[in-house]
N, C-alpha and C positions, 0 to 999 in steps of 0.2 A: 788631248783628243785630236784625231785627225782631220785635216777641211780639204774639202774640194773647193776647185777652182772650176766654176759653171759658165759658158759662154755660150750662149744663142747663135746659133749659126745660121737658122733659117728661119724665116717668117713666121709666124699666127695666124698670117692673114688665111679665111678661108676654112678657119680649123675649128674642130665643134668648139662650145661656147667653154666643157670641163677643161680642154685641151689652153685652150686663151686663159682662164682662171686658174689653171697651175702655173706656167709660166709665170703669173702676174704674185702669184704666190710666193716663186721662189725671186723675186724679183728684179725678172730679167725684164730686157728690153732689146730690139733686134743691135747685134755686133755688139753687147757689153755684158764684160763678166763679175759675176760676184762671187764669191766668198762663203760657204756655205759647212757645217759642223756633217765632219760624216758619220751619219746616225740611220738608224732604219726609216725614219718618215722623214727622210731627203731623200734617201734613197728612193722610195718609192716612186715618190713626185718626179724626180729625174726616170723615173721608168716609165713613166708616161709620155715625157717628152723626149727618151733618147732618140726620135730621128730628127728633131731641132735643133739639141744639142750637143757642144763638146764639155767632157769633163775629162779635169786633171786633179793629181792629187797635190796639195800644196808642197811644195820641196826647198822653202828657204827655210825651216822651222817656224812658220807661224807669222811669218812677217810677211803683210801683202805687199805686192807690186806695187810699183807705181800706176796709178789710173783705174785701179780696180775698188770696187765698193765694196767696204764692210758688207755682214750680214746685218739683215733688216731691211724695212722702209724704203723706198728712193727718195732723193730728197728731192724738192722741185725746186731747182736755180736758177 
């Protein structure tokens, strides 16, 4: 299956509460990107927030970068 690579580019701040709550859904945080299965309901979610975000399609076959987060949870460290 194919993954996007999802990075927040611009703030939350400011923005209705559904707008903050998908962000936190897809679980972004501002300047970091995650990892995400490209499916219809990411997609969607990123269609809410395409003017905060940038998405790319993952291009090493499925091996993340370094510094970027799995899908799922953030962890708190």
């Amino acid at each position: 299956m194919a993954e996007l690579l999802i990075t927040q580019i611009k703030s939350g701040i400011g923005a209705p509460k559904k707008i903050r709550r998908t962000l936190a859904a897809l679980g972004l945080r501002h300047q970091r990107t995650v990892v995400k299965p490209d499916n219809p309901a990411v997609r969607g979610m990123i269609f809410q927030v395409r003017h905060l975000v940038r998405v790319e399609p993952v291009a090493n076959g499925g091996a993340e970068p370094a510094g970027v987060k799995a899908r799922g949870r953030a962890s708190r460290s």
